[in-house]
C-alpha atoms as one frame of an Amber mdcrd trajectory, in Angstrom:
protein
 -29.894  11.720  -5.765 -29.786   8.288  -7.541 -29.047   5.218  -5.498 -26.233
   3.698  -7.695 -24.302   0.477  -6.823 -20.570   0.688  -6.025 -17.884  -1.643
  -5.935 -15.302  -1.453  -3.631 -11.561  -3.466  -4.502  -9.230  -3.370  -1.781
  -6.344  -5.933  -3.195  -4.073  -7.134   0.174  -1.007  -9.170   0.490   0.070
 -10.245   4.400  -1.994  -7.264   5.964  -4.111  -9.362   8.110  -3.344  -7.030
  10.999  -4.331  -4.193   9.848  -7.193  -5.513   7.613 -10.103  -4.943   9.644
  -9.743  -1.330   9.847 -10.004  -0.850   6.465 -12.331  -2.785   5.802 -14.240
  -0.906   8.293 -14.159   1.946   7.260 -15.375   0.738   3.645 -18.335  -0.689
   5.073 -19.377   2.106   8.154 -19.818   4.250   4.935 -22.958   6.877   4.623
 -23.493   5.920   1.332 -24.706   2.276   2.145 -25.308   0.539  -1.159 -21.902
  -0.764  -1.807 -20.713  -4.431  -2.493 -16.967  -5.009  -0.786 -14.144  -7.343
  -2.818 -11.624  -8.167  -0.981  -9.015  -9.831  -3.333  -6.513 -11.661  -1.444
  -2.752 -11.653  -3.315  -2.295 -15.093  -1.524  -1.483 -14.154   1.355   0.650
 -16.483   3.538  -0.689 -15.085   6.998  -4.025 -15.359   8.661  -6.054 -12.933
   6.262  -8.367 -15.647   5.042  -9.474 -16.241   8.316  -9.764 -12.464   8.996
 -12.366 -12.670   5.842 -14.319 -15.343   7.057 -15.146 -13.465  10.636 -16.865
 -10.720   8.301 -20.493 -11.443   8.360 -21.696  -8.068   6.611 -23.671  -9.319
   3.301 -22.010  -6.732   1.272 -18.954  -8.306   1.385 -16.768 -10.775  -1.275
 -13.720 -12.503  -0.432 -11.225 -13.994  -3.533  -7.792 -14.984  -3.375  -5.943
 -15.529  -6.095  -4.105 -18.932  -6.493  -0.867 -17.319  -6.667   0.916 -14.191
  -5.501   0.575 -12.025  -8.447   0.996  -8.789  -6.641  -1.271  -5.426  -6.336
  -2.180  -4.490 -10.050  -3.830  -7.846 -10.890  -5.502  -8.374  -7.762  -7.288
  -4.774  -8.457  -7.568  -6.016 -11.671  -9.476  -9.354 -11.098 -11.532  -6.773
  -8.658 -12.410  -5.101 -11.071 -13.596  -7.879 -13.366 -15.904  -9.146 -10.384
 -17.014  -5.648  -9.520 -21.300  -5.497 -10.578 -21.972  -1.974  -9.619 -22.174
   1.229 -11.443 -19.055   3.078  -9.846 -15.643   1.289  -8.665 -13.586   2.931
  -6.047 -10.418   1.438  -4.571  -8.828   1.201  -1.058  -5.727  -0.300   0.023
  -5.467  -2.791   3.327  -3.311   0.030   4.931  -5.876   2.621   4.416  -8.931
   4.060   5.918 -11.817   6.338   4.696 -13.094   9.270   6.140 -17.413   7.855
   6.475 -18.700  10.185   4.100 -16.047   9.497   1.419 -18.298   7.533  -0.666
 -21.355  10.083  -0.288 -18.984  13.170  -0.979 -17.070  11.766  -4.510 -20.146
  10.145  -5.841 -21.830  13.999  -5.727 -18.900  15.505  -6.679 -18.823  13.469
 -10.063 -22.428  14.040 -10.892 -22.163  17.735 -10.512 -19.094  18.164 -12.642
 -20.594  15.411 -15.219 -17.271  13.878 -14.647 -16.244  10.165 -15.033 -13.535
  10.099 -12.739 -12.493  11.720  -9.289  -9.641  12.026  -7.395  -9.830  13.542
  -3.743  -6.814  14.079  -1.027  -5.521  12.415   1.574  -3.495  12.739   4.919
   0.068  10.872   5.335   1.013   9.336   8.473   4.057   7.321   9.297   3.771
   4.185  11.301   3.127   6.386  14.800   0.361   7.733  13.210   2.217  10.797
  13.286   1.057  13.365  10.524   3.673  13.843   7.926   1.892  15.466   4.756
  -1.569  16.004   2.724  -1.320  14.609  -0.368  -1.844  15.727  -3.210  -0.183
  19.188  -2.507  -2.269  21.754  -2.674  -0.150  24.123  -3.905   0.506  22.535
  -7.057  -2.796  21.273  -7.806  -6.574  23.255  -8.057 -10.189  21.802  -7.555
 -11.097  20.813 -11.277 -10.484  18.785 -14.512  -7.356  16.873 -14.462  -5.739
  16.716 -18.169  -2.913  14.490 -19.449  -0.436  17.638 -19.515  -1.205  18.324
 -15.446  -0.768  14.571 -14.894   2.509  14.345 -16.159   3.977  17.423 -14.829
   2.801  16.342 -11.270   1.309  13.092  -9.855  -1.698  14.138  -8.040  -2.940
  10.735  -8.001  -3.604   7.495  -5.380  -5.626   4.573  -5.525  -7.287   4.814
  -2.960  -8.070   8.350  -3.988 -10.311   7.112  -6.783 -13.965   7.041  -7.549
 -15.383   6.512 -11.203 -17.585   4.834 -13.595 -16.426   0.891 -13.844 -16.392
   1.208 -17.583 -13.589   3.683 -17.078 -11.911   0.856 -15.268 -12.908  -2.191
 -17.536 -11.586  -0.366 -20.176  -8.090   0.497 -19.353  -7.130  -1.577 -16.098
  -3.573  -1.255 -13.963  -0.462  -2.270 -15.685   0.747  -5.141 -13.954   4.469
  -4.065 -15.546   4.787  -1.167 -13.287   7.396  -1.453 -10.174   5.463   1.268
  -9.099   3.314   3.881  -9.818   0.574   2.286 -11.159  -1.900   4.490 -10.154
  -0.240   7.297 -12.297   0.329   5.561 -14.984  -3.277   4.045 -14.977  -4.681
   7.912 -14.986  -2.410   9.187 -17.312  -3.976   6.787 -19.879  -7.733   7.167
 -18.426  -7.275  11.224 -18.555  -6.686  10.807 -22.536 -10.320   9.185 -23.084
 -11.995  10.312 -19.742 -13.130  13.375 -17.794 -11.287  13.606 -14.531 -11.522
  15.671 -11.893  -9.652  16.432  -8.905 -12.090  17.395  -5.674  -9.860  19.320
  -3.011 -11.173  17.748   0.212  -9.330  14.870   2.548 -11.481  11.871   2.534
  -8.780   9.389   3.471  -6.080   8.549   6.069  -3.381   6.335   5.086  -0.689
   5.145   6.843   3.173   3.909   5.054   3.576   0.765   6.503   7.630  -0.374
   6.896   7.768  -2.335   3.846   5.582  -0.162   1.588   6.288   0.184  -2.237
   6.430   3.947  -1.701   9.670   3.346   0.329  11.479   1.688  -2.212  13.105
   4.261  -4.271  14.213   1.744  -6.512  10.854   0.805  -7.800  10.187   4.282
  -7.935  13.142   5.333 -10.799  12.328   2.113 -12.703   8.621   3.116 -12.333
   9.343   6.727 -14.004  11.556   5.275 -16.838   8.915   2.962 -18.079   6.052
   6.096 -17.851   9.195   8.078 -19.890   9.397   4.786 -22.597   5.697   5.129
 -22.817   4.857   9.168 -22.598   8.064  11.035 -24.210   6.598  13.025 -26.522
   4.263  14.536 -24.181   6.720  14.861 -21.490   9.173  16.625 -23.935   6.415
  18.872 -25.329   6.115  21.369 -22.785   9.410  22.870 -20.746   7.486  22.900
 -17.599   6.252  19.079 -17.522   9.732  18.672 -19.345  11.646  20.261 -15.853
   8.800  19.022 -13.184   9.169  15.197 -14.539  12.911  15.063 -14.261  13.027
  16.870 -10.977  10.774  14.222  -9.683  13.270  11.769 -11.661  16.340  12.776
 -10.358  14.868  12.876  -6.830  14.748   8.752  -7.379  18.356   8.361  -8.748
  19.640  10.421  -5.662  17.733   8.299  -3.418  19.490   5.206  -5.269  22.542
   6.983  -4.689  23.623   8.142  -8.304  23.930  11.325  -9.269  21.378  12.453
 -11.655  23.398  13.639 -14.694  20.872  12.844 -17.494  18.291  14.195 -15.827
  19.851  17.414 -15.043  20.923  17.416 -18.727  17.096  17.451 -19.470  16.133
  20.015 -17.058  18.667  22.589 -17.904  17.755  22.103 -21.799  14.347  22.534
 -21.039  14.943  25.491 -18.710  17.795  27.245 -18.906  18.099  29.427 -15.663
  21.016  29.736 -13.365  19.693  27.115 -10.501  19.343  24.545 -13.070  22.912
  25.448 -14.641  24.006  24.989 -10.974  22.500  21.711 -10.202  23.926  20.239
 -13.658  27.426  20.824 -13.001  27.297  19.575  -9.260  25.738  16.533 -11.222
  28.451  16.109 -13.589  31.184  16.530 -11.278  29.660  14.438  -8.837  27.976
  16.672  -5.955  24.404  17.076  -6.752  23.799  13.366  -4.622  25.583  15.210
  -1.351  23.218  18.330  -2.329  20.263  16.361  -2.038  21.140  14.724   1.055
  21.935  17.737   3.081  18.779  19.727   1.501  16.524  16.507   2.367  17.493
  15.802   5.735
């Protein structure tokens, strides 16, 4: 097995409580020759101090002069990253040890250029709430651009690859979220990806997490629709799953998803989706959702 270099980014903004963990569990890895970046979103609480109590050689601390938020700080990672393979974690996250060890074989046996792996959810008790991605909707192999847009199987710190992957096509600091999807959508359409179907990291939703801001979320998905209609419209299935997803979002702002249902029920025809678009149009699918969610 070759003994290749690997960068590790974890960006973080205010997470100086939580920090060390991660960072821990970046740096207890099996796989031993890694460098650590820590890029620091100037942070306004104590993480530069944190930093400078780390005394492990491997590590790099940079903060940026101005809060520029999560894309660009992996992106400036990425930039400083000098090994072979890039894989990122976030400040809220920790890795199972042999993560490292586990995706780095796992791309050399498929001849693959980028992995993605699964991950347990907990809430803030540390109380289990899902595996992500579901693996009922996703199977051990290549990921293509179709299976990408018909469901988001991807996380940040889910990712291992080569770093020209990465210095090719980096995170779009434009996205209010999903920038992680988004970023493999475009890497799956000049890159070999593959999705390995083993938990290698924890990761726990912090109280004021992007992922809890549905907001972001529907202004996330109409920017990957601006940029990815045709393929999204191509196939009735990725046509129905994105707009599910979608409409999910707008109920979650409170609206009622009429457009989207509009697109579903065009796409797919069949009496549930008939249903759902007139409780949409006359105002009821946003109650639906409620009651089916709680």
């Amino acid at each position: 097995m070759q003994d290749s270099r690997i960068s590790v980014i974890i960006p973080s903004y205010n997470r100086a409580h939580i920090l060390k963990n991660a960072v821990s569990s970046v740096l207890k890895q099996s796989y031993q020759n890694i460098e650590l970046i820590l890029v620091d979103d100037c942070s306004t609480d104590n993480t530069k101090e944190i930093a400078k109590e780390i005394t492990d050689s491997r590590f790099r601390y940079y903060r940026l002069e101005k809060n520029s938020g999560a894309c660009i700080a992996r992106n400036k990672g990425i930039e400083l990253a000098k090994g072979e393979y890039i894989a990122f974690n976030d400040s809220d996250d920790q890795w199972h040890k042999e993560k490292l060890q586990k995706q780095l074989d796992f791309l050399l046996r498929n001849k693959a250029d980028i992995t993605n792996c699964a991950m347990n959810v907990y809430d803030e008790n540390k109380k289990l709430m899902y595996v992500f991605p579901d693996k009922n909707k996703i199977q051990e192999g290549i990921i293509s651009t179709q299976a990408l847009l018909k469901y988001n199987n991807t996380s940040t710190q889910l990712l291992f690859g080569k770093a020209e992957c990465f210095r090719k096509i980096m995170f779009d600091p434009t996205m209010p979220r999903f920038q992680d999807w988004e970023e493999c959508i475009r890497l799956s359409q000049q890159y070999s990806m593959y999705y390995q179907n083993e938990i290698l990291v924890d990761t726990y939703q912090q109280r004021d997490s992007i992922t809890k801001n549905p907001k972001k979320g529907l202004n996330g998905m109409k920017i990957i629709l601006e940029k990815y209609r045709a393929q999204i419209f191509s196939s009735p299935d990725i046509t129905e799953c994105f707009f599910k997803k979608m409409s999910a979002f707008t109920c979650l702002c409170g609206k009622n998803p009429i457009q989207e249902m509009k697109y579903i029920v065009k796409a797919c025809p069949n009496l549930n989706n008939r249903v759902r678009y007139i409780l949409a149009k006359i105002g009821l699918y946003k109650l639906f959702f409620k009651l089916k969610n709680k």
